[in-house]
C-alpha positions in Angstrom: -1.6 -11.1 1.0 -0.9 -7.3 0.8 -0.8 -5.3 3.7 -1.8 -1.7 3.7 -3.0 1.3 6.0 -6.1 0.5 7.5 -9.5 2.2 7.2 -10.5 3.4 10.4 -13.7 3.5 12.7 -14.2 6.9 14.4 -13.9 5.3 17.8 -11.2 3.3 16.6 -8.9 6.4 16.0 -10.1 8.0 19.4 -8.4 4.4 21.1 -5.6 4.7 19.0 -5.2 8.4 19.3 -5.4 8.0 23.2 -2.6 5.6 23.3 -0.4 7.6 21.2 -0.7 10.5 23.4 0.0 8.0 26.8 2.5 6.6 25.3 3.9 9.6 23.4 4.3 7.7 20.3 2.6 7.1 16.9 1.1 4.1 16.1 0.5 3.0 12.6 -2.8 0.6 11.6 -2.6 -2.1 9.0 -4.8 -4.7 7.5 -4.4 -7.5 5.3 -6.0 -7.6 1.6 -6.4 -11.0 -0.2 -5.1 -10.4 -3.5 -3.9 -12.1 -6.6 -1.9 -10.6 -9.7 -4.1 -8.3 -12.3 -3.9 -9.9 -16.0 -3.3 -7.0 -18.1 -2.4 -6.1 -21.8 0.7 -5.3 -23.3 -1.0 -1.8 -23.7 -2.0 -1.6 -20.1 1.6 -2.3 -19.0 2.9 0.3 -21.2 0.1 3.1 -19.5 1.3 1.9 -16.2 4.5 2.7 -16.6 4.8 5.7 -18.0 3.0 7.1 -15.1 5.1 5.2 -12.8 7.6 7.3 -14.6 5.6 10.5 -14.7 4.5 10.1 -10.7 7.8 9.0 -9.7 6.4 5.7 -7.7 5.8 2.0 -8.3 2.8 1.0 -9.5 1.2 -3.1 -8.9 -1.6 -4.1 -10.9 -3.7 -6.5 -8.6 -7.3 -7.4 -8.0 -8.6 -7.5 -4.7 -10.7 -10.4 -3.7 
C-alpha cells in the first residue's frame, strides 16, 4: 500500500476548505494505492537514476493495480 495526496471532488475541497478556515488549520487529504514493485531492466534502472540525480528526488518504480 502507498499512500499519496488525494484527488479531490469539487465539493469535497469546499468541505475541506470550510473546515480549515473554522478551524484555522490546514488539512491534508490522502488515499491509499494498491501497488506492487515495477520489474525493470538494468537499462531502466540506470535512466531512473540519473534523473533521480538530475531532479534531485527519489524515484520508485511501481505498478499500480
Amino acid at each position: 500500500m502507498l499512500w499519496g495526496f488525494s484527488i479531490l471532488k469539487d465539493e469535497q475541497i469546499k468541505a475541506i476548505s470550510e473546515l480549515e478556515d473554522k478551524m484555522n488549520i490546514t488539512l491534508l487529504a490522502f488515499s491509499g494505492l494498491s501497488i506492487r514493485n515495477a520489474e525493470i531492466t538494468k537499462e531502466d534502472l540506470e535512466q531512473i537514476q540519473k534523473l533521480e540525480k538530475d531532479l534531485g528526488l527519489s524515484l520508485v518504480a511501481v505498478n499500480v493495480d
